[in-house]
Backbone bond lengths (Angstrom), bond angles and torsions (degrees), N, CA, C in turn:
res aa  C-N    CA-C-N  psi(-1)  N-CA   C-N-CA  omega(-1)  CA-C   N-CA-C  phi
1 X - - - 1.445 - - 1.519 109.59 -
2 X 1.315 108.50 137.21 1.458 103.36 160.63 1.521 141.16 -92.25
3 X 1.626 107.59 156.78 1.595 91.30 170.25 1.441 155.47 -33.01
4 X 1.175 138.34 70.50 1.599 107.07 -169.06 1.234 127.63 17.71
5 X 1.382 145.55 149.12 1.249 141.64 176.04 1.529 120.43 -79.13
6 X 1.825 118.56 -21.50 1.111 131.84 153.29 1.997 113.63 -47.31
7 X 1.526 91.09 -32.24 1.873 70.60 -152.58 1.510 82.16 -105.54
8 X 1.297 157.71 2.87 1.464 154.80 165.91 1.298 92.34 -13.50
9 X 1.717 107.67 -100.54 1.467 103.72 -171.63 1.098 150.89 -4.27
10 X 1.752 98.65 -56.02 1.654 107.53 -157.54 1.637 92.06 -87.61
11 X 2.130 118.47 -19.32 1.271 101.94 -166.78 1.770 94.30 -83.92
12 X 1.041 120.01 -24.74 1.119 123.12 -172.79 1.952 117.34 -51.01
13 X 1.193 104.76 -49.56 1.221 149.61 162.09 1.496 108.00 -41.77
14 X 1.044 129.36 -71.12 1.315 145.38 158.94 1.364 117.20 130.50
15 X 1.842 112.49 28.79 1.154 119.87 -159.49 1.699 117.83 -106.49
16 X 1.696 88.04 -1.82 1.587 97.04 171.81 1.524 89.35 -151.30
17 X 1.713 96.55 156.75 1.646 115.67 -170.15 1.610 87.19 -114.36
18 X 1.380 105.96 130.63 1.744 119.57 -173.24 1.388 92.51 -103.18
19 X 1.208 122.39 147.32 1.577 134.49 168.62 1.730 97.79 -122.91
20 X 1.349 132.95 155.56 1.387 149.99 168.11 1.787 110.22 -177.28
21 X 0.558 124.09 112.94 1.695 138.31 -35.59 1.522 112.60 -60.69
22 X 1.542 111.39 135.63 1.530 133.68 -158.16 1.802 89.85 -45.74
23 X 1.361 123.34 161.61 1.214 111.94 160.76 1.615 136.13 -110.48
24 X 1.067 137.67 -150.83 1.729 103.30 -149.95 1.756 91.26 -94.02
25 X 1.359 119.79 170.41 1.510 117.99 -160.53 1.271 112.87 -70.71
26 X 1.341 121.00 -20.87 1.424 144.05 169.01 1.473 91.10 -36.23
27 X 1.048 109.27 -68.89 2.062 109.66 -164.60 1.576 105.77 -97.72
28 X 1.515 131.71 30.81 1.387 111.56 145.30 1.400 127.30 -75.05
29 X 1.051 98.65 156.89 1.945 109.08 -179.08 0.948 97.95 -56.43
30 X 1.922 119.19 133.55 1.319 126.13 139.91 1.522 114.10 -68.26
31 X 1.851 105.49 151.24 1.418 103.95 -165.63 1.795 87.55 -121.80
32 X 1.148 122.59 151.09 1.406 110.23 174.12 1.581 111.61 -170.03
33 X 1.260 132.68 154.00 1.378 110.22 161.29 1.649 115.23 -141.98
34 X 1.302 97.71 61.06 1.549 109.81 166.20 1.610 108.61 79.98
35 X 1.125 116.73 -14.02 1.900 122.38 173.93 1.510 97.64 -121.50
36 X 1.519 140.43 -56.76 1.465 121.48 -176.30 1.550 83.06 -133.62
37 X 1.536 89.60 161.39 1.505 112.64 172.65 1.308 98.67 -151.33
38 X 1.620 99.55 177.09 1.599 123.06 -171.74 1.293 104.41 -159.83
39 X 1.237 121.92 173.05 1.330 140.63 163.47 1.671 111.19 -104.34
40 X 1.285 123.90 143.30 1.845 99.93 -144.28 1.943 73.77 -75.30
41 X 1.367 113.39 170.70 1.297 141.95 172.81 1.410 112.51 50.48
42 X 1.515 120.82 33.43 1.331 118.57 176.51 1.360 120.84 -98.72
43 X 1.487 101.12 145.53 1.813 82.00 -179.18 1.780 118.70 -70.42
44 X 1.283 104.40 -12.42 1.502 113.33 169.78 1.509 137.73 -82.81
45 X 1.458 123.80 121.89 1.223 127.95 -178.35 1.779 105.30 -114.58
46 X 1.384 89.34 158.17 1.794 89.81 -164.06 1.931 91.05 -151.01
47 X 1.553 84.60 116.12 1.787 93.11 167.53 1.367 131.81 -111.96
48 X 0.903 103.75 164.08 2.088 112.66 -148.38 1.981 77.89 -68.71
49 X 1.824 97.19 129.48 1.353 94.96 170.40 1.008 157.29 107.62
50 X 1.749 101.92 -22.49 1.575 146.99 -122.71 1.952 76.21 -134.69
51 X 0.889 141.60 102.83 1.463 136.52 158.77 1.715 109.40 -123.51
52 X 1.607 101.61 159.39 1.451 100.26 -170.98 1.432 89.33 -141.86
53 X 1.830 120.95 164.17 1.274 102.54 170.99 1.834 113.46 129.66
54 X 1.069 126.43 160.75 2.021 117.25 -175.80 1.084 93.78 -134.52
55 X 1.252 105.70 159.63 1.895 124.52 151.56 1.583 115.06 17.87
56 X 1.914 90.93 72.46 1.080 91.78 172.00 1.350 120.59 109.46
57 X 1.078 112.83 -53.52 1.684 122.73 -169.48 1.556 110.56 -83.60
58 X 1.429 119.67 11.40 1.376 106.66 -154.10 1.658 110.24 -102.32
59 X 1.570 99.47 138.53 1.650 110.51 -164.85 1.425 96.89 -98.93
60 X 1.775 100.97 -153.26 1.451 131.91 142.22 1.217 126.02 -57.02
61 X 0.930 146.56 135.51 1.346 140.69 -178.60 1.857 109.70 -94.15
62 X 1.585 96.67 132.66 1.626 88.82 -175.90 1.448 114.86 -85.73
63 X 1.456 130.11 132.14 1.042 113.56 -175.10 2.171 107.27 -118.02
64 X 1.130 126.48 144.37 1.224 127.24 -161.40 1.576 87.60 -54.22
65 X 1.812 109.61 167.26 1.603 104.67 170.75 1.001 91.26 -131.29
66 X 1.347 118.58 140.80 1.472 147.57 178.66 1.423 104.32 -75.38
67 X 1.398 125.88 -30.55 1.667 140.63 -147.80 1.462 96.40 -113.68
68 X 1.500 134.81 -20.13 1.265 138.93 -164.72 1.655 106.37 -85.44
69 X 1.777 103.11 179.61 1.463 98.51 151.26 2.185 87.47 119.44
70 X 1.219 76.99 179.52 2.190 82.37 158.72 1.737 92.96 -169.89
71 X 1.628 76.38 166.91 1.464 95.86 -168.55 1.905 97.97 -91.21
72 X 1.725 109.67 119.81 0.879 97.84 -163.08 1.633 117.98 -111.64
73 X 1.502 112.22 27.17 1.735 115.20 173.89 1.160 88.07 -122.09
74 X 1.341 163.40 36.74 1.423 152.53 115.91 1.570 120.60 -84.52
75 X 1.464 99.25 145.24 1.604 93.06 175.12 1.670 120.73 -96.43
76 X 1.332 79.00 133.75 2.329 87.04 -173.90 1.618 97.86 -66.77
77 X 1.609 114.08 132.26 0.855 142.06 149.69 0.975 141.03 -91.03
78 X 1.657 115.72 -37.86 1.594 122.80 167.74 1.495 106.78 -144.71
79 X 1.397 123.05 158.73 1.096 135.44 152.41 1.569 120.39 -123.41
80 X 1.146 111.38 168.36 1.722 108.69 -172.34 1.658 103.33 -166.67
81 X 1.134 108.94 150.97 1.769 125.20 176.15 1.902 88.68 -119.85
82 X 1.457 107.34 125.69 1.541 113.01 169.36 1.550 83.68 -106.95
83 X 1.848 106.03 125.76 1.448 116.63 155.78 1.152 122.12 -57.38
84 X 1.508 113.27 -51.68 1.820 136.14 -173.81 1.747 97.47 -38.16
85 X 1.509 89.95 -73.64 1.763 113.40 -163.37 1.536 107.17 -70.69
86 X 1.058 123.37 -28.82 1.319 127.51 -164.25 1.540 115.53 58.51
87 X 1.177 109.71 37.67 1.289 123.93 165.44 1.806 126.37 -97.44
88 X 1.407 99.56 130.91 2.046 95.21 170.13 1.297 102.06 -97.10
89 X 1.147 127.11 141.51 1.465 142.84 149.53 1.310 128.48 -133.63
90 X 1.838 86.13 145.87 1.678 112.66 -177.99 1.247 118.59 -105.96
91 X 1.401 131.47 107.31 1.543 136.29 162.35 1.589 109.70 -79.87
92 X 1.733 102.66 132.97 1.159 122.51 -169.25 1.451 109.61 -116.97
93 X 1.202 158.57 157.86 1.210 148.93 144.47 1.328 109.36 -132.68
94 X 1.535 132.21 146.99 1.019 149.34 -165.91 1.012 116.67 -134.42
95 X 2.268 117.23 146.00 1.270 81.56 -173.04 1.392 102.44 -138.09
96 X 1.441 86.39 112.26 1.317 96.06 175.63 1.557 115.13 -120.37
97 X 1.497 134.67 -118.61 1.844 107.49 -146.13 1.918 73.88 -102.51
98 X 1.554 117.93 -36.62 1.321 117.38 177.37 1.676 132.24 -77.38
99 X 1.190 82.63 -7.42 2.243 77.01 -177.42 1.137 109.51 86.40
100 X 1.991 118.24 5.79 1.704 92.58 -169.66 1.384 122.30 -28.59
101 X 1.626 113.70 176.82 1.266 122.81 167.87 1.388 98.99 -175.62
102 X 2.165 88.50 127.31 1.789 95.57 -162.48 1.300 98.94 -121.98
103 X 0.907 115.40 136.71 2.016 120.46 178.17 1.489 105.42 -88.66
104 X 1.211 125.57 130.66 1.304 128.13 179.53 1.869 102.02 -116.68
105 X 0.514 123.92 117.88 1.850 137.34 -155.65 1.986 111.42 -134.82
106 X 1.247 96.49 101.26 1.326 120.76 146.07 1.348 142.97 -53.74
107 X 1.481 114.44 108.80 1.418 107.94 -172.54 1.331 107.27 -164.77
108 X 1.695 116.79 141.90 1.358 121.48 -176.49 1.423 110.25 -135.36
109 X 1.712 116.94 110.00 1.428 131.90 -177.74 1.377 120.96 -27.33
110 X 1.453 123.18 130.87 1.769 93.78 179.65 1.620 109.41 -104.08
111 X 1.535 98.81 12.15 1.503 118.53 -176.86 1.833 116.80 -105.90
112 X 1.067 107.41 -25.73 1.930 121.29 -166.91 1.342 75.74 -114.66
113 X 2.000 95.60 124.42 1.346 98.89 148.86 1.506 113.95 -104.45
114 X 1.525 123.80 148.95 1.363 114.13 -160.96 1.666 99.53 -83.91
């Protein structure tokens, strides 16, 4: 499959990595910037520090993600990792009388700490 016609360029370019069909969640990009991270579309967020756990056993602490999830009455068409932006994105299309098509986009500030 090919890119959207929006993202040609930048995949062309080598400035975004195109997925069709997305691949399994195991290998999406983690997104992070040194205080919280994620795995793009997970329901889990994890902050620098943040541990939970006793004698021994003690991890990361999972924290719910506000930023996670997918949109699940549209059908995925594309996914993409932008290197530049440090953004993941999800193209959706739906089908209804218009074709919407909604981008659901991943991204974590490397400036705002939350």
């Amino acid at each position: 499959f090919l890119p959207p016609d929006d993202w040609q360029n930048d995949v062309f370019s080598g400035r975004i990595l195109f997925a069709n069909p997305e691949p399994h969640f195991c290998f999406l990009p983690e997104i992070a910037n040194g205080y919280i991270g994620t795995v793009a579309m997970s329901a889990a967020l994890f902050q620098s520090g943040l541990f939970n756990g006793k004698c021994g056993n003690v991890g990361k602490a999972r924290l719910p993600s506000p930023i996670g999830g997918s949109i699940i009455t549209g059908e995925l068409i594309a996914s993409a990792l932008h290197f530049e932006k440090a953004v993941f994105t999800r193209r959706y299309q739906f089908d209804d009388q218009n074709g919407a098509i909604i981008e659901h986009s991943v991204y974590i500030s490397q400036t705002v700490r939350y």
